[in-house]
C-alpha positions as CSV (number, residue, x, y, z in Angstrom):
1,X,93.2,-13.2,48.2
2,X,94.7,-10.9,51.2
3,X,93.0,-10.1,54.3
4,X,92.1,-6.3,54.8
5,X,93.7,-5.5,58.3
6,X,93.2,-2.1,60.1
7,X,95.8,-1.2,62.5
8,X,95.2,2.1,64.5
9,X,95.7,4.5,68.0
10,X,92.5,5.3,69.4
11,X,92.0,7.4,72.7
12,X,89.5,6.3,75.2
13,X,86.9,8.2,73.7
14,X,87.6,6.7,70.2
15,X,89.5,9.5,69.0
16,X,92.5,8.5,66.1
17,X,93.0,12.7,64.8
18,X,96.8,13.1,65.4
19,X,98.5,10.7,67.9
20,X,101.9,11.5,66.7
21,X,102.4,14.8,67.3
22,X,101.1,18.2,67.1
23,X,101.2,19.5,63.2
24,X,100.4,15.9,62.1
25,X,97.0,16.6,61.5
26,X,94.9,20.3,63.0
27,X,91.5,20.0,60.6
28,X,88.9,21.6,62.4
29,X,91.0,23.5,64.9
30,X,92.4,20.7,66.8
31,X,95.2,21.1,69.1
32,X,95.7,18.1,70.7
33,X,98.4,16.1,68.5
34,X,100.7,13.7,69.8
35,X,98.6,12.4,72.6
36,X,99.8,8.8,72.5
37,X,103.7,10.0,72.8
38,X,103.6,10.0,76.9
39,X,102.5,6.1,76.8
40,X,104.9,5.1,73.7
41,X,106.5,1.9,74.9
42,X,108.7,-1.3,74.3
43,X,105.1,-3.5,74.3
44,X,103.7,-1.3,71.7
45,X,106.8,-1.0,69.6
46,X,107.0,-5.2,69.5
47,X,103.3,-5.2,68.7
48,X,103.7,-3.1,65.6
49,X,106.5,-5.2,64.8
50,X,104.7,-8.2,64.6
51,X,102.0,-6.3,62.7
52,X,104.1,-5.4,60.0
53,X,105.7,-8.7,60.1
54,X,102.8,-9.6,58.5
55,X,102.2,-7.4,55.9
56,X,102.1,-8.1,52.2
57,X,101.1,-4.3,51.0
58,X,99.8,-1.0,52.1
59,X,96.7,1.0,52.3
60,X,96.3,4.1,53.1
61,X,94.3,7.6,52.7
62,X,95.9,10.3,50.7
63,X,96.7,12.4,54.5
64,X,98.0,9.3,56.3
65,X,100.5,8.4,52.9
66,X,101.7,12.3,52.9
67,X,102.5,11.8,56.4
68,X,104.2,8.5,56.3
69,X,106.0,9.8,53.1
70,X,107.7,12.4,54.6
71,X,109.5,10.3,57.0
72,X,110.2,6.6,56.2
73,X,111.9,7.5,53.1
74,X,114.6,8.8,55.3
75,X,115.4,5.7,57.5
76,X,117.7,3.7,55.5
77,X,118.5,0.9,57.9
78,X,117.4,-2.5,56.5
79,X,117.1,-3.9,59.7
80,X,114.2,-1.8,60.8
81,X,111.1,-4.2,61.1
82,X,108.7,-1.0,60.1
83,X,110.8,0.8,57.1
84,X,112.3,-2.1,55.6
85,X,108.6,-3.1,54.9
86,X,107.4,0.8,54.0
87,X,110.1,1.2,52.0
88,X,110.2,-2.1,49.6
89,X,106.6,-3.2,49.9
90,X,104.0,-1.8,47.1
91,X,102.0,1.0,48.7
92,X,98.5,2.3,47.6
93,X,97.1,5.3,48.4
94,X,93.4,5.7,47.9
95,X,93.6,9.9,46.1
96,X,91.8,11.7,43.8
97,X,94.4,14.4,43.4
98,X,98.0,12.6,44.0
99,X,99.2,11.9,40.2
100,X,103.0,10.8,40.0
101,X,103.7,9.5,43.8
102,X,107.0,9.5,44.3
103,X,107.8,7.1,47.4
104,X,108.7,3.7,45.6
105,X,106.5,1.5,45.0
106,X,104.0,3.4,44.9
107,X,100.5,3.7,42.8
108,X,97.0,5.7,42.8
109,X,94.0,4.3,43.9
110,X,91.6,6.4,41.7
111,X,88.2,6.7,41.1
112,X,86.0,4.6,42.9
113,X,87.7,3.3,46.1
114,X,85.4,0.6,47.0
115,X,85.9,-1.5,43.8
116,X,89.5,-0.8,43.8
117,X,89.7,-2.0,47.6
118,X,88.1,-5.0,46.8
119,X,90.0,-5.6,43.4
120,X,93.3,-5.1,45.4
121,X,92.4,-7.6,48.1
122,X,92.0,-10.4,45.6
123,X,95.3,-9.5,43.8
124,X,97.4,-9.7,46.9
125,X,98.4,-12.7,47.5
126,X,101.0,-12.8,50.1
127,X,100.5,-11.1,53.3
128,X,97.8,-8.8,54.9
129,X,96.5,-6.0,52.8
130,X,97.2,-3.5,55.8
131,X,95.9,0.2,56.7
132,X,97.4,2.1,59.0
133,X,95.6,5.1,60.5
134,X,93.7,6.6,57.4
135,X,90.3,7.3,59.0
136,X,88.4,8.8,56.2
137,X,89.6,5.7,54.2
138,X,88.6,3.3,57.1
139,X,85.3,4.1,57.7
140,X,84.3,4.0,53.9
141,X,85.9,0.3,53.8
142,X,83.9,-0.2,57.0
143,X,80.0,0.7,55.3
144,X,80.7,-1.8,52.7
145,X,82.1,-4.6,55.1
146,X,85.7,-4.8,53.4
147,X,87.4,-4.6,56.5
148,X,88.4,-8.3,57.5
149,X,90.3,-7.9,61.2
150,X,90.7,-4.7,63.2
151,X,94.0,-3.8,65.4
152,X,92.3,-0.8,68.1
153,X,95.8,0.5,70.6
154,X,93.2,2.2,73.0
155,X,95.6,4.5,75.1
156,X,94.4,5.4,78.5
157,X,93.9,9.6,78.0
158,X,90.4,10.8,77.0
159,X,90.5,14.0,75.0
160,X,87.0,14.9,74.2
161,X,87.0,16.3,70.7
162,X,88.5,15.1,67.3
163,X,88.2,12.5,64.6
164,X,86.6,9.5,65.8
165,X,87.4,5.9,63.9
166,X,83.7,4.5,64.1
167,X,81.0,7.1,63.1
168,X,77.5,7.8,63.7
169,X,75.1,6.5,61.4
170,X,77.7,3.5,59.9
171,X,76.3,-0.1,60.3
172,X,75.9,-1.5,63.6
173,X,77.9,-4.4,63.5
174,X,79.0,-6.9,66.2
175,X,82.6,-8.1,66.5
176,X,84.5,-11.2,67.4
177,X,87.4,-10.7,69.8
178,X,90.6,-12.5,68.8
179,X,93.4,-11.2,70.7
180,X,93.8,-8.7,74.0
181,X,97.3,-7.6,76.2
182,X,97.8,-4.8,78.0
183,X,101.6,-3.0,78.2
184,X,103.5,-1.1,80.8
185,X,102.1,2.2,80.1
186,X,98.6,1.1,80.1
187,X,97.8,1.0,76.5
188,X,95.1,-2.1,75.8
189,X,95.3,-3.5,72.5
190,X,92.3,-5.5,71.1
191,X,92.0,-7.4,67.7
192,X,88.7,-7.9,66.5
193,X,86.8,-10.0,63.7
194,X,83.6,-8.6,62.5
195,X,81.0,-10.6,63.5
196,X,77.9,-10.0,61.6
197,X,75.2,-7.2,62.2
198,X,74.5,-6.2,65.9
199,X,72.4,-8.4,67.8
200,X,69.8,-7.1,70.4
201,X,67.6,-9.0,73.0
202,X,66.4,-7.9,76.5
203,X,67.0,-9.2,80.3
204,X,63.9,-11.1,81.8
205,X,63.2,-10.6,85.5
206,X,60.4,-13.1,87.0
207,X,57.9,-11.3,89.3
């Protein structure tokens, strides 16, 4: 059985809408894509590297797969840490509309996500089960606890609107902090365990 991983960019006020540039992604009028391209650097490149390293099959949301479709096709070298997996490993994309995918590898999610989610992570059986950006897709996993280690690239720019990763109203849940390192540009990256439900208490002060 795979562990589900979730890899994504995050601003500092936890928004993941379009970090790669500006048409990737404008639902609800937003016009700030391809915020994390100034702080791009060698440390994040060799963290993704290691990520995918790792990876035994995809995940990902029917806008996120569109997006990644369009590109990785088209970079043939077999020596590239991130195509050589996107390109051979088997992808699933989570649609209720995509019929005959045509990236390789490739097959539909349908129907219920949740049970195929879960039905996928005990069929993989080498490697992470990994999603990359896909927020809708994330924070669906996240209300049903599916989501076994989270990869957050917080990059040091605030933006102040757009999609946010961790929505109001999902479960308040504690997490486990496995992993932390900073690189040039400033970008902090964080790898969290979910730790159980949030835990509350109060601080005492004698009189």
């Amino acid at each position: 059985m795979a562990e589900l991983t979730l890899t994504t960019f995050v601003s500092l006020d936890g928004v993941m809408q379009a970090p790669g540039g500006p048409e990737e992604d404008t639902t609800d009028g937003f016009e700030q894509g391809g915020w994390l391209v100034p702080f791009a650097d060698e440390g994040m490149v060799t963290f993704m590297n290691e990520v995918f390293d790792r990876a035994g099959a995809f995940l990902l949301g029917r806008r996120t797969y569109d997006i990644f479709a369009g590109y990785w096709p088209e970079v043939t070298d077999p020596e590239d840490p991130i195509a050589s997996r996107l390109n051979t490993l088997p992808k699933h994309v989570v649609s209720t509309t995509l019929k005959d995918p045509e990236w390789e590898n490739t097959t539909v999610v349908p129907g219920d996500a949740v049970a195929g989610v879960a039905l996928l992570k005990e069929r993989t059986e080498e490697g992470e089960l990994q999603i990359h950006g896909s927020g809708r897709l994330a924070r669906s996993l996240m209300a049903h606890d599916l989501i076994d280690e989270y990869n957050l690239l917080v990059y040091p720019v605030f933006l102040g609107s757009g999609r946010r990763l961790f929505p109001d109203g999902g479960p308040a849940t504690a997490f486990e902090l496995t992993g932390s390192r900073t690189t040039g540009s400033g970008i902090a990256i964080h790898t969290y365990r979910p730790a159980g439900r949030a835990r509350y208490g109060t601080f005492s002060q004698d009189v």
